[in-house]
C-alpha positions in Angstrom: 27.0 -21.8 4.5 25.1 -20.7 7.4 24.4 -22.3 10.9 21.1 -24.5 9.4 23.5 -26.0 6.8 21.3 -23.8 3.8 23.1 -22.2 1.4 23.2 -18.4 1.5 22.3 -16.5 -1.4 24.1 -12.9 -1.5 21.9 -11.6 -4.2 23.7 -7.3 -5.6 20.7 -5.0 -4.8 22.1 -2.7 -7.3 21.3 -5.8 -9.7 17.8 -6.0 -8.4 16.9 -2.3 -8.2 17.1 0.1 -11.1 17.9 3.5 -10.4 15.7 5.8 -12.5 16.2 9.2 -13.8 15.6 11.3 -10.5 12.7 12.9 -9.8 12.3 16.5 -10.2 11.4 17.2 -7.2 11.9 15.9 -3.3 9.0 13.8 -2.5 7.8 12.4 0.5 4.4 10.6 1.7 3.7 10.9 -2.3 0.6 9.5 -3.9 0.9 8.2 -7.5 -1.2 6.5 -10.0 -1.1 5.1 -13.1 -2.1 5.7 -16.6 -1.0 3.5 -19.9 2.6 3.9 -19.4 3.0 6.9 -17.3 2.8 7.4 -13.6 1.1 10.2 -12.4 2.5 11.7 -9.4 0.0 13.3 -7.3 1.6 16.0 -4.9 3.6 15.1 -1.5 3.6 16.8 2.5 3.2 20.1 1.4 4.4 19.3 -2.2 1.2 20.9 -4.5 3.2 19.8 -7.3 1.7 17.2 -9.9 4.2 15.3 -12.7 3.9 12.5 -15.2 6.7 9.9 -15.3 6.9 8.2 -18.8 7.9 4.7 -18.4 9.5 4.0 -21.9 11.0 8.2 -22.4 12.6 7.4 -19.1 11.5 11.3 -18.7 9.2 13.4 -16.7 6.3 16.2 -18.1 4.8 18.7 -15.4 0.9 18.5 -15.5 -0.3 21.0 -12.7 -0.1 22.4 -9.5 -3.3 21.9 -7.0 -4.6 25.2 -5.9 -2.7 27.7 -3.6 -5.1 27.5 -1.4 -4.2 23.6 -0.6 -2.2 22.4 1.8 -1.3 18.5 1.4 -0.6 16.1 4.6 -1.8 12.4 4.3 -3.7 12.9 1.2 -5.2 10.4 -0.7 -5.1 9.8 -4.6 -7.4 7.0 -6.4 -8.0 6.7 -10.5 -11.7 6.0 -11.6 -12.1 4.7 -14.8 -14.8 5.1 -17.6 -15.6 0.9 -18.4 -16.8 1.8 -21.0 -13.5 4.1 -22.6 -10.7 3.2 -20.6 -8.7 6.0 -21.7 -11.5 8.2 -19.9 -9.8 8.8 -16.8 -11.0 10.7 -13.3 -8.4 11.2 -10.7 -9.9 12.2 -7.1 -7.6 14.1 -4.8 -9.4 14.1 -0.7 -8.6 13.9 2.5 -5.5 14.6 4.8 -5.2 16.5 8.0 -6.3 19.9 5.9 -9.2 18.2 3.5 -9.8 18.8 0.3 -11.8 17.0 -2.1 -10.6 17.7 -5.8 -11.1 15.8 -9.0 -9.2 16.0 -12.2 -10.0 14.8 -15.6 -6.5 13.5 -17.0 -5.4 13.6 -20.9 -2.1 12.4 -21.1 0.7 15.5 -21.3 3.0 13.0 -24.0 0.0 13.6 -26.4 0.6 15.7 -29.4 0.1 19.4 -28.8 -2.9 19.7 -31.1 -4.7 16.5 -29.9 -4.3 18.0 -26.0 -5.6 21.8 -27.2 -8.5 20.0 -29.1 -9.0 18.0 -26.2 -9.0 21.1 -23.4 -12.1 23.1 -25.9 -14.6 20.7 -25.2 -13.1 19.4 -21.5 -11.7 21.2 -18.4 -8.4 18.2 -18.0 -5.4 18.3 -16.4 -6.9 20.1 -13.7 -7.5 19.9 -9.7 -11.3 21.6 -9.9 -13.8 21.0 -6.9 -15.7 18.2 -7.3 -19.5 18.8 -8.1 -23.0 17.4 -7.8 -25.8 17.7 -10.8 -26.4 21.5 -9.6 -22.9 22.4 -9.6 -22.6 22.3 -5.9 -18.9 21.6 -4.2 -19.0 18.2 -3.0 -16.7 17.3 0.5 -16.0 13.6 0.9 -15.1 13.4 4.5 -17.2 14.4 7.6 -16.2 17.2 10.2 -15.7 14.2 12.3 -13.6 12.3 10.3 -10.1 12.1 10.7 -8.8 12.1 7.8 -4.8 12.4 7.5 -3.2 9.3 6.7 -6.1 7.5 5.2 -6.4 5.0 2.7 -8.8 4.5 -0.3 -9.5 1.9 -2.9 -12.5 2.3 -5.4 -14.8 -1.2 -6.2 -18.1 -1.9 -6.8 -19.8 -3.4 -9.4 -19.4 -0.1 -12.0 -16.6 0.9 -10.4 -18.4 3.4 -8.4 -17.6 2.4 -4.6 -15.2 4.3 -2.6 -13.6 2.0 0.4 -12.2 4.5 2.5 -9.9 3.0 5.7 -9.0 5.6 8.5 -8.0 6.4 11.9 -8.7 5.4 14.5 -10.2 2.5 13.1 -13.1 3.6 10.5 -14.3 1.9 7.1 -16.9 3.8 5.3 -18.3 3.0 2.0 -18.9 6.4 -0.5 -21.1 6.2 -3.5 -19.2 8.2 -6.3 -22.3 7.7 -8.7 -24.7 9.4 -5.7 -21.9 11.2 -3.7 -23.5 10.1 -0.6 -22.0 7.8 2.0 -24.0 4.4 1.9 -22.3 2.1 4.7 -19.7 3.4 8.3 -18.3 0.2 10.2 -15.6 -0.1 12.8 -12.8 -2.4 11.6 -12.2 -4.9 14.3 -8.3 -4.2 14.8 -5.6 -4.7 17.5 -5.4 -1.6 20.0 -3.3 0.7 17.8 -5.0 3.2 15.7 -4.6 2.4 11.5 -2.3 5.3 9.8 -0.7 5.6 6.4 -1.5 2.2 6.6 -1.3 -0.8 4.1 -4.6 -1.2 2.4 -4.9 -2.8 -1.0 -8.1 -4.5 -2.8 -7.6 -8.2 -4.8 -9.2 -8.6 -8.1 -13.2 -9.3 -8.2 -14.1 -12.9 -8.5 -18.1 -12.1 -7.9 -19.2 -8.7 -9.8 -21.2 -7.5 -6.4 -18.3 -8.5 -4.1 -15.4 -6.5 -3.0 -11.8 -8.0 -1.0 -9.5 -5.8 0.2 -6.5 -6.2 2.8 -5.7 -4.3 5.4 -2.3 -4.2 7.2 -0.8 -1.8 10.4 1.4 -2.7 13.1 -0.3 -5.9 15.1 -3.6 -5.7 12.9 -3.8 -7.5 9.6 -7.3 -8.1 8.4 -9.3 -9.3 5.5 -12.4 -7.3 4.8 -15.5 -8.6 2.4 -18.3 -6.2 1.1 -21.2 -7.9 0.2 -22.5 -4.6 -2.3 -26.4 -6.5 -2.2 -27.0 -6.1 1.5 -24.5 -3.4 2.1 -22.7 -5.2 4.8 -18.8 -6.0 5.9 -17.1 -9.6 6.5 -14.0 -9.4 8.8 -11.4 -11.9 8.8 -8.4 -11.6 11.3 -4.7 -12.4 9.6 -1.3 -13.6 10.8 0.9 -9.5 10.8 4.6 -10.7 10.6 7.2 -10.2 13.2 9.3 -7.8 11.8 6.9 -6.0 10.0 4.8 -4.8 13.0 7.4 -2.9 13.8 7.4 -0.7 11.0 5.0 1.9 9.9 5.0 4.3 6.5 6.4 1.3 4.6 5.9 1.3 0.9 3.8 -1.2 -0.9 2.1 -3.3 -3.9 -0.3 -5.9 -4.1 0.4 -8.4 -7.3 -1.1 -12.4 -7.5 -1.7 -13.0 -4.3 1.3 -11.5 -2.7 1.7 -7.9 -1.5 5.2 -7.0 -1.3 6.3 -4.1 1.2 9.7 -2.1 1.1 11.3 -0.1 3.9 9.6 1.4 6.3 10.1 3.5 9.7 11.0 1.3 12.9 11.8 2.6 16.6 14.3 4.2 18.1 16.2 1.0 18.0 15.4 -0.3 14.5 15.3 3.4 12.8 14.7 3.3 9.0 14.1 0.6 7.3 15.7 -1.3 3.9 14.2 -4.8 4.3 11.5 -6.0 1.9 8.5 -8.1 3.0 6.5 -10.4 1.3 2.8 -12.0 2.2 1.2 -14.8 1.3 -2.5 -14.3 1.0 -2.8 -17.8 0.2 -1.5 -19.7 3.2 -1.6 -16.4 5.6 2.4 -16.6 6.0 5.0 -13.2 6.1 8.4 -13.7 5.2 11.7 -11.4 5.0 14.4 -11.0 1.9 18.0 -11.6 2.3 17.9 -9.1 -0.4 17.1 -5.4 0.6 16.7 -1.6 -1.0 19.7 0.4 -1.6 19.5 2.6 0.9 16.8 2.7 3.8 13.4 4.6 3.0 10.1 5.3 4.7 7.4 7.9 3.2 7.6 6.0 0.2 5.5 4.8 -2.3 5.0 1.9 -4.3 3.2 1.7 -7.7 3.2 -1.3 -10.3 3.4 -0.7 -13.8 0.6 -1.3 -15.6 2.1 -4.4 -17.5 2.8 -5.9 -14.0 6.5 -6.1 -14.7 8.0 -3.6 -12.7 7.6 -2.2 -9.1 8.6 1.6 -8.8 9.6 3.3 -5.5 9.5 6.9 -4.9 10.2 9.8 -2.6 10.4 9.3 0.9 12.9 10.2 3.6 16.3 8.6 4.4 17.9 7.9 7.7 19.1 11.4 7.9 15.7 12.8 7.8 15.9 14.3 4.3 13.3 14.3 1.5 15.2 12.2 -1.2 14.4 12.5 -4.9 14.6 8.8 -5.3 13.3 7.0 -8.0 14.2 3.5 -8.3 12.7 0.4 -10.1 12.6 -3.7 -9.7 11.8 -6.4 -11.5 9.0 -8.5 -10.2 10.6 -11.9 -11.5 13.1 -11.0 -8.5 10.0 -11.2 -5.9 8.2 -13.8 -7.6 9.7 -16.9 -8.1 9.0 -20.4 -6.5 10.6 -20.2 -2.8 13.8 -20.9 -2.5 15.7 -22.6 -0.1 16.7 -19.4 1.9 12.6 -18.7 1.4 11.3 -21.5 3.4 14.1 -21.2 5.6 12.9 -17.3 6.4 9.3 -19.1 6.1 9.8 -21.7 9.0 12.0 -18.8 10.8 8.8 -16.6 11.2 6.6 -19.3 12.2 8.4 -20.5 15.1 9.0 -16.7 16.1 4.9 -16.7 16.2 5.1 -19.7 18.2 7.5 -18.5 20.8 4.7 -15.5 20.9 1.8 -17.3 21.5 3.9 -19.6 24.5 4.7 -16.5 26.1 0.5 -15.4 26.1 0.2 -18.7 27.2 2.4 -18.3 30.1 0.8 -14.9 30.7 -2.1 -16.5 31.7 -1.5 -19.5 33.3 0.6 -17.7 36.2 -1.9 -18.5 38.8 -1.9 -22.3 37.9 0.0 -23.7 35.1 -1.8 -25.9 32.7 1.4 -27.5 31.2 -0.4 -29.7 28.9 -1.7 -26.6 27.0 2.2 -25.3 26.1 3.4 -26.3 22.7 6.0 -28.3 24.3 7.0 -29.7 20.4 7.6 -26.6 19.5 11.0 -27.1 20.7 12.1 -30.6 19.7 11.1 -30.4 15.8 11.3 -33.8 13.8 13.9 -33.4 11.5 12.1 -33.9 8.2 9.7 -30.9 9.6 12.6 -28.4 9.9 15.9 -27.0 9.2 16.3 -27.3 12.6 15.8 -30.4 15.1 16.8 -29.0 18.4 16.4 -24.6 19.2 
């Protein structure tokens, strides 16, 4: 029993997490996508190596190696798919500190040997080739000025065609895969930091010419709206959560309104991360499991199965500074459950620590003069039906 009378819940990571059959290779800042019931792993810093991950074989299948000439640092892998033939699949490679803009036309490696070599006559597949216009001209997705390493993409639009690229110090530009021409460059209204192997997810369409995405680094949290009709962005500011803003290169996953982050790399003080965060998108709120990852990670990265049961985790670097060949696996039942008593307790926890924030602004500007009517006073003697606590 703790201090707010709650009951504590000691939940056995090694229950929650399953360790998967290592990778076969060290990975770190990875990008990984997935197809059916594989994951396609994408490369790593300076890792030109590209596998598949078969989610029921529990086994792994090299497809490729991008070209010698490549060098990868904060790259950027996104999966466009044909509407019309799902299994039609384009993987786009761009960006980092080098660029490179590749694209590959995937046919899964688990396929029978004579379906692939029937499949290679007529189509160039399972290969990083320069992307092209109509006259077989390369094509560049990034601008000399860009800065490019440690961007994010997501791809939307109403025929899937829109590329949403977030990046340093604090870009978003809109890239028209169907035209290959940039069609929209905004500044994203965030904190002072610059955005950097940031968290940057879109939510599922609920108007075909509108796009949501979420966008996460440090202090800045922000919802961002594309109107595709008259070309324009929609920023919404949103609550980051104490703990979280300390952390950078954290692993994550958006799933039904929630986005759920894992490890991460703090400061000098806090080091590398195990915890596991979870958002709210509806109610704005950040709270912190009791429950954490078996060893602490950053570099990592998250990818959700297909059939949104499981969350995997791969790569990254451990507290020693080594490239790990992890490969472990949760359960989203663990993560998405009604709160819990310890929930709301972690819930009310990171509220007040906002409030003791915004007291201390308060107090930062009322040095010359204090307007004590404007403090929060309450804050501090909670009703009891309100809180776990009554008096801090």
């Amino acid at each position: 029993m703790n201090p707010t009378g709650i009951k504590s819940v000691n939940v056995d990571t090694t229950v929650v997490f399953e360790n998967v059959v290592p990778l076969p290779i060290r990975l770190f800042q990875s990008q990984c996508v997935t197809y059916n019931n594989e994951i396609l792993i994408c490369g790593g810093y300076h890792n030109n190596e590209c596998y598949s991950y078969h989610r029921l074989k529990n086994e792994y299948k090299r497809i490729c190696s991008y070209p010698i000439n490549i060098k990868l640092v904060g790259h950027c892998v996104v999966k466009r798919v044909n509407q019309n033939n799902l299994n039609n699949v384009t993987l786009l490679s761009f960006g980092g500190f080098y660029g490179h803009t590749l694209a590959m036309k995937y046919v899964s490696v688990w396929k029978d040997e004579e379906e692939r070599i029937e499949i290679k006559k007529t189509k160039k597949s399972n290969r990083w080739l320069p992307l092209i216009d109509k006259h077989n001209k390369p094509i560049r997705i990034g601008r000399k000025e860009d800065d490019y390493w440690g961007m994010r993409a997501v791809i939307g639009g109403s025929n899937n065609h829109l590329l949403f690229i977030s990046y340093s110090p604090n870009n978003i530009d809109v890239y028209n895969l169907d035209t290959l021409q940039y069609i929209n460059h905004t500044i994203l209204p965030t904190e002072s930091n610059e955005i950097c192997y940031h968290c940057f997810v879109s939510k599922p369409k609920t108007k075909i010419k509108r796009d949501e995405m979420l966008l996460f680094f440090a202090k800045t949290g922000l919802s961002i709206k594309y109107n595709e009709d008259d070309n324009i962005f929609q920023f919404e500011k949103l609550q980051t959560g104490m703990t979280i803003r300390s952390l950078l290169y954290y692993a994550y996953v958006y799933i039904d309104d929630t986005i759920l982050c894992f490890g991460g790399d703090g400061d000098s003080v806090m080091g590398t991360s195990n915890t596991v965060h979870k958002y709210f998108v509806n109610g704005n709120k950040w709270m912190t499991f009791k429950c954490t990852l078996p060893i602490p990670l950053w570099g990592s990265i998250g990818i959700l199965s297909e059939d949104h049961t499981y969350v995997h985790i791969l790569g990254g670097q451990d507290e020693t500074g080594n490239n790990t060949f992890t490969h472990i696996k949760t359960n989203l039942k663990h993560w998405m459950n009604t709160e819990s008593a310890i929930e709301k307790y972690l819930l009310i926890e990171e509220e007040e620590k906002r409030e003791i924030e915004q007291i201390k602004m308060e107090l930062e500007g009322t040095k010359q003069g204090f307007h004590f009517r404007k403090l929060k006073v309450g804050f501090f003697f909670k009703k009891k039906q309100n809180s776990f606590f009554t008096c801090l």
